[in-house]
C-alpha positions as CSV (number, residue, x, y, z in Angstrom):
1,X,-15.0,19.4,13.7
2,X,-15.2,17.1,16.6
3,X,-14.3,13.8,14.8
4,X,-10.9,16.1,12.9
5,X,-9.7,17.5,16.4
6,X,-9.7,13.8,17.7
7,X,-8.4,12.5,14.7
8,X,-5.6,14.9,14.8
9,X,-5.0,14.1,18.4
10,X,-4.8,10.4,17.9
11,X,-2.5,10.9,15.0
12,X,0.2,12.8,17.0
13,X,0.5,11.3,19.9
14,X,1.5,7.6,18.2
15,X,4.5,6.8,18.4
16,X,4.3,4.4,15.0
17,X,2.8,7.9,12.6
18,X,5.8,10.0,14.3
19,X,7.9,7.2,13.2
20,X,7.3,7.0,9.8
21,X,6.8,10.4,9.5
22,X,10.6,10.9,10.3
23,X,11.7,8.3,8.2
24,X,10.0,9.6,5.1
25,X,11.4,13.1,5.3
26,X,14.8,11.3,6.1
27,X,15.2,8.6,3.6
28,X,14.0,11.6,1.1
29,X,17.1,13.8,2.5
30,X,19.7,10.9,2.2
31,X,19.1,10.6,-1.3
32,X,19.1,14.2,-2.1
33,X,22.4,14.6,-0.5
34,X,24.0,11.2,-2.3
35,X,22.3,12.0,-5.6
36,X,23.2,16.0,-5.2
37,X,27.0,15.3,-4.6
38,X,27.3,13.6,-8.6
39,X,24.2,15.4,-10.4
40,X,24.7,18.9,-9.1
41,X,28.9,19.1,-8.8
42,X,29.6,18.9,-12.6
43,X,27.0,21.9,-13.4
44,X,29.4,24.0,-15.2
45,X,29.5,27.4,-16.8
46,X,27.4,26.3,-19.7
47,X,24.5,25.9,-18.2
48,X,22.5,29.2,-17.9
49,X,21.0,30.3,-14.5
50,X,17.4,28.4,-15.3
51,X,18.9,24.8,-16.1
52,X,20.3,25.1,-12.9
53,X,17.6,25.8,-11.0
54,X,16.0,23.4,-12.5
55,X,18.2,20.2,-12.4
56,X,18.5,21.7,-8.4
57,X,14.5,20.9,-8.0
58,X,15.1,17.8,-9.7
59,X,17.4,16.8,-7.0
60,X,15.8,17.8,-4.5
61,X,12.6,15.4,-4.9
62,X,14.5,12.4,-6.2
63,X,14.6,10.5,-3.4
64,X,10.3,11.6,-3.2
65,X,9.3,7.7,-4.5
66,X,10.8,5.4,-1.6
67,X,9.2,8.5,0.4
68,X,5.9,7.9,-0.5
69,X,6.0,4.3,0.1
70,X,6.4,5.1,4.3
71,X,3.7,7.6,3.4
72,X,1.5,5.1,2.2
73,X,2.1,2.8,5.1
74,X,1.4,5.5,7.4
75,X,-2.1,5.4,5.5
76,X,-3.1,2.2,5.7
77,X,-2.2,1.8,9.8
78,X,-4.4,4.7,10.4
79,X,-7.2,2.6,9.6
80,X,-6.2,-0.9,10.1
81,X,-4.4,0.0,13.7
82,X,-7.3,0.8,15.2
83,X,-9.2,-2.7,13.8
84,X,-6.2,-4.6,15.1
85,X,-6.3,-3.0,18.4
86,X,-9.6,-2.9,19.0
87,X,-10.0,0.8,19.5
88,X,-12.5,1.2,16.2
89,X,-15.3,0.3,18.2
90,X,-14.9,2.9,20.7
91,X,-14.5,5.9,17.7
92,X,-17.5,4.5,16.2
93,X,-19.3,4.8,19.7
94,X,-17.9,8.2,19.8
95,X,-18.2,9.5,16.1
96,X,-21.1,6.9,14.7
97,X,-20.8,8.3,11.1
98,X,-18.2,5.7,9.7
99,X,-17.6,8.3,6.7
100,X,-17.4,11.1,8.2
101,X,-14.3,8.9,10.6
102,X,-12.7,8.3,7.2
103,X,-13.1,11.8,5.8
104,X,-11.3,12.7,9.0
105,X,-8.5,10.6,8.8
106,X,-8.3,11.3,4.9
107,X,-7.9,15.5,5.9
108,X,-4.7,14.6,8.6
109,X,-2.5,12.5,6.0
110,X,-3.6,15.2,3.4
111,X,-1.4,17.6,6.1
112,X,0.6,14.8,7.1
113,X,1.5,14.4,3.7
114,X,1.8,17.9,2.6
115,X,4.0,18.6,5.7
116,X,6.2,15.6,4.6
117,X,6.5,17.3,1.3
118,X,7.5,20.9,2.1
119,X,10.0,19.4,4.7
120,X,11.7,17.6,2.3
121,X,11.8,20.4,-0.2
122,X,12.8,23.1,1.8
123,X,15.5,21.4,3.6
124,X,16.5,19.7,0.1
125,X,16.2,23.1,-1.8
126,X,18.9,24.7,0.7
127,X,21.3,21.8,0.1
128,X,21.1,21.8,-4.0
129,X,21.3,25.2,-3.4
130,X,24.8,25.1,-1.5
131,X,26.1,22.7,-4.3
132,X,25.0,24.1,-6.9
133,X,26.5,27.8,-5.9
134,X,28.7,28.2,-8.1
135,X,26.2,27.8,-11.3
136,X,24.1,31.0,-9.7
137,X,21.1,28.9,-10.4
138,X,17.4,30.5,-10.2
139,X,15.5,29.7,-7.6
140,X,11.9,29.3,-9.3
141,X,12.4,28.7,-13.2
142,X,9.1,28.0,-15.3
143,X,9.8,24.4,-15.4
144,X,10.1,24.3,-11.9
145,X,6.7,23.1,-10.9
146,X,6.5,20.3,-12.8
147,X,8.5,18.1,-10.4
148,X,7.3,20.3,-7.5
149,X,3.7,18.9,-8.3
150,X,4.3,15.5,-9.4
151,X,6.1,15.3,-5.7
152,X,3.1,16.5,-4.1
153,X,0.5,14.5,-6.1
154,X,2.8,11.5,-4.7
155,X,3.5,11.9,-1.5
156,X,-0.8,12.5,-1.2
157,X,-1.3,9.9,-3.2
158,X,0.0,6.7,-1.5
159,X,-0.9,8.5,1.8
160,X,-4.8,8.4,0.5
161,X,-4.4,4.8,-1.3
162,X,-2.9,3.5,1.7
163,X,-5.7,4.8,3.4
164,X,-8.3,3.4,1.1
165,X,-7.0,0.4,1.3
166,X,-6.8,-0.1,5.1
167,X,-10.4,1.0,5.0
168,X,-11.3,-1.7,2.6
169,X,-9.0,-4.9,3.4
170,X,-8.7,-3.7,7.5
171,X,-5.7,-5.3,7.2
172,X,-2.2,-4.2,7.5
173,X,-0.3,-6.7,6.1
174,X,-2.7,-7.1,3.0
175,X,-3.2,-3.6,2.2
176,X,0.6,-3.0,2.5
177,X,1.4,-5.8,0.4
178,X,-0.9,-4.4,-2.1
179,X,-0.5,-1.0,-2.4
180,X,3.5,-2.3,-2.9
181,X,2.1,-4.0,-5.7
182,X,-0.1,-1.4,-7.2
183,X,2.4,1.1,-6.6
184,X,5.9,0.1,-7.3
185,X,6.1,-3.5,-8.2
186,X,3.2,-3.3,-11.1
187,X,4.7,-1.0,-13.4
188,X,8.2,-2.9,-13.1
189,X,6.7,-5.5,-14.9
190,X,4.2,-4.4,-17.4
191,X,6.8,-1.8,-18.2
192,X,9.4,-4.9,-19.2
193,X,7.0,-6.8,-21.6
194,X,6.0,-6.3,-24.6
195,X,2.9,-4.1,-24.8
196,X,3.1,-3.8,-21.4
197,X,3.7,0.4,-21.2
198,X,0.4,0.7,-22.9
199,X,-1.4,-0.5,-19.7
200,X,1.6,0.8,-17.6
201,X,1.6,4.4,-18.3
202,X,-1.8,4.7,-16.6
203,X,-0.2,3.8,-13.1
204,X,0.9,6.2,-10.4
205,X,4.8,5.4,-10.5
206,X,5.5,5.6,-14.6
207,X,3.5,8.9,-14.3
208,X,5.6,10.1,-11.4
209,X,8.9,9.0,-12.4
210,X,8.4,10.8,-15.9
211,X,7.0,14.1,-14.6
212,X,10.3,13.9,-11.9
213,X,12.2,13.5,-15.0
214,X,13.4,10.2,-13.2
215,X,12.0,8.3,-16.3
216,X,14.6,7.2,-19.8
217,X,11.3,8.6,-21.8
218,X,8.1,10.3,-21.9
219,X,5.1,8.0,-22.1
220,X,2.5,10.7,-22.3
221,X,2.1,14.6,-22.1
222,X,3.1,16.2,-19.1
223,X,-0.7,17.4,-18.6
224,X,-2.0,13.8,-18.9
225,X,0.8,12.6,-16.6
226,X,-0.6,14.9,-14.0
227,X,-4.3,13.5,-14.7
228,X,-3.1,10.1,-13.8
229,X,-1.6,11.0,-10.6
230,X,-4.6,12.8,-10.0
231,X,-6.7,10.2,-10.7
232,X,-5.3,7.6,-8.7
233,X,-4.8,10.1,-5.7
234,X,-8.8,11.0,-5.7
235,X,-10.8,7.9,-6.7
236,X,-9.4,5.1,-4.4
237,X,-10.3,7.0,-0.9
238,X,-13.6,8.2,-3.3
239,X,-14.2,4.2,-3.8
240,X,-13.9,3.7,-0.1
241,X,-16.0,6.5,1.3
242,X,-18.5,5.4,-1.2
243,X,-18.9,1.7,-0.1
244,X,-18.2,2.5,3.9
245,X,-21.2,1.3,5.6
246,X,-23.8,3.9,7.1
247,X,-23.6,5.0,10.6
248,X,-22.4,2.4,13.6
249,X,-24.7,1.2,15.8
250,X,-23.2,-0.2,19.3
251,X,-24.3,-4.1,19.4
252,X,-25.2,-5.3,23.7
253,X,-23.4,-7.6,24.6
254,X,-23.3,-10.1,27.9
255,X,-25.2,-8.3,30.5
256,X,-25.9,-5.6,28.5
257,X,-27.7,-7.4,25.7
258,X,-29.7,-9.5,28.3
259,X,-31.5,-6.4,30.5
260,X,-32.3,-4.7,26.7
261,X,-34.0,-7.6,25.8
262,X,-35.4,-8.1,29.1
């Protein structure tokens, strides 16, 4: 509990994780509101009370992709931060078990990330909801948690890769480069050749983008959709934990390493 409560403490008091923090939820909200004005203003009185709730959910996560993306950078300078800075060395002194430092982190982007998502539904919930006012939609049809859970899987999902990969590469610019490749730019292009959806439908963003209903068709069932997402959200920071090295051992230096060897 030790190595958590000084993870958490480190994690809040940066300026950088406040940062993007704020400008995930808000980059979410700005494209709930432009997309709301168009999607949500022509409901009209042929849609029943369950449509509209449900294209007001659909709103209100659309903006949820370029949201995880500051998500996932948040992830990977929680690791590689302290390498660049230096500061590693003295959490290893502190906490030696280099896993159980990583299973820390992992737990406060998990509520980072979750924190990040009910934000940005709530507050976006309340504004469909104001649009859409006239349509009397419901507030929780059946279909409903499809998009509420594909938002959640992503938002924990880059916040975990990004973290997995800042453990692995320790470095910012590489991991961020990559994840942006794994993540968004990836699927672009196997998605635009031929043959290329079979490989690309196994990738976090198609699976996403279909289960948001953000997708022109449905590459696979909802339920293996949700598998994917899973998938990718559990077994990167699994691969990471897995090959961290075993506990840190403080290596004397200068003065230090002369009067132990002495």
């Amino acid at each position: 509990m030790n190595v958590l409560a000084a993870e958490w403490l480190k994690f809040r008091t940066l300026r950088s994780t406040l940062w993007a923090l704020a400008a995930s939820i808000g980059c979410a909200l700005v494209l709930t509101a432009s997309t709301g004005v168009t999607s949500l203003s022509d409901l009209d009185a042929g849609h029943s009370a369950d449509q509209a709730g449900l294209r007001v959910w659909a709103v209100v996560f659309v903006g949820v992709t370029l949201s995880a993306l500051l998500i996932g950078a948040l992830g990977v300078i929680t690791m590689t931060g302290e390498h660049a800075s230096g500061m590693i060395n003295l959490t290893y002194t502190a906490m030696p078990s280099r896993r159980g430092v990583l299973l820390a982190k992992a737990v406060v982007l998990t509520g980072a990330a979750l924190t990040a998502f009910l934000l940005i539904g709530a507050v976006g919930y309340v504004y469909g909801r104001l649009v859409a006012a006239p349509s009397h939609p419901s507030f929780l049809p059946a279909g409903a948690w499809q998009p509420i859970g594909a938002a959640a899987l992503m938002m924990l999902m880059t916040a975990l890769a990004g973290l997995a990969l800042g453990a692995l590469l320790r470095s910012g610019a590489v991991a961020t480069a990559v994840l942006i490749a794994i993540v968004f730019v990836l699927p672009v292009i196997l998605m635009g050749i031929p043959g290329g959806s079979d490989v690309g439908r196994f990738l976090p963003l198609v699976a996403g983008m279909q289960l948001l209903d953000q997708s022109p068709q449905d590459y696979m069932p909802a339920g293996a959709a949700f598998a994917v997402l899973a998938a990718w959200t559990t077994v990167p920071i699994g691969i990471a934990l897995a090959i961290t090295p075993g506990p840190w051992r403080h290596r004397a230096t200068g003065p230090e390493a002369l009067e132990s060897r002495g």
